[in-house]
C-alpha positions, 0 to 999 in steps of 0.5 A: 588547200591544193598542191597549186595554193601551197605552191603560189602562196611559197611564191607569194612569200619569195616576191614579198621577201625580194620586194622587202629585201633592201630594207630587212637587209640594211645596215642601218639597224633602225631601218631594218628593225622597222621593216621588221615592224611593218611586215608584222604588221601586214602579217597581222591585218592578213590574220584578222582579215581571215579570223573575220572572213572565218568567223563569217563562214561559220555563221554562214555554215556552221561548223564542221559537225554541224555540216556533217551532221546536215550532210547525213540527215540529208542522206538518211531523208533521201533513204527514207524517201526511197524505202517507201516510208510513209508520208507526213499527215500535216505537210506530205514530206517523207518520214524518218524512224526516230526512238523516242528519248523521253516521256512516256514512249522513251525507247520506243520507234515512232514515224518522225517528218523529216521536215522538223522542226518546221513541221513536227507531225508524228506517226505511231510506228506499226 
């Protein structure tokens, strides 16, 4: 949020706190009680609509980590493109070096397409 939202939302809130004024301020106290209500009141249905509008998002886009983690593998396929690693023998895209984690080759490097999981073609690293 920039300097600019900050600074229209402090205004939004003053207006709303004018508009609001003659009943928040009144003396009789079951009129100001249920101006207090009402203003909760849209201050709740504000932070359900922006739970909902957040929780959409992330199942748009995800998380934060999630969207970090896609940035950098999008950034090391782009590095793999460029440093000349070979080509996937099943779809052609570039290939990325991965260790092994289990199995049999755990700890050892092989050529992984950076298409996976769509595409899990593999190569021996040499």
């Amino acid at each position: 949020m920039g300097e600019n939202a900050r600074h229209d939302y402090g205004r939004h809130v003053i207006e709303m706190r004018r508009k609001f004024a003659p009943w928040l301020e009144s003396e009789d106290p079951v009129l100001a009680a249920n101006s207090i209500l009402l203003v909760i009141d849209r201050t709740c249905a504000l932070i359900s609509r922006q739970i909902f509008a957040t929780g959409e998002d992330f199942r748009e886009n995800g998380g934060f980590t999630e969207r970090l983690s896609s940035a950098r593998l999008e950034k090391r396929d782009e590095q793999a493109a460029a440093s000349g690693s070979p080509a996937c023998p099943k779809c052609g895209k570039p290939m990325r070096k991965v260790v092994a984690r289990k199995g049999r080759n755990a700890g050892n490097p092989f050529w992984s397409c950076t298409g996976y999981p769509e595409c899990n073609g593999t190569r021996s690293f040499q």
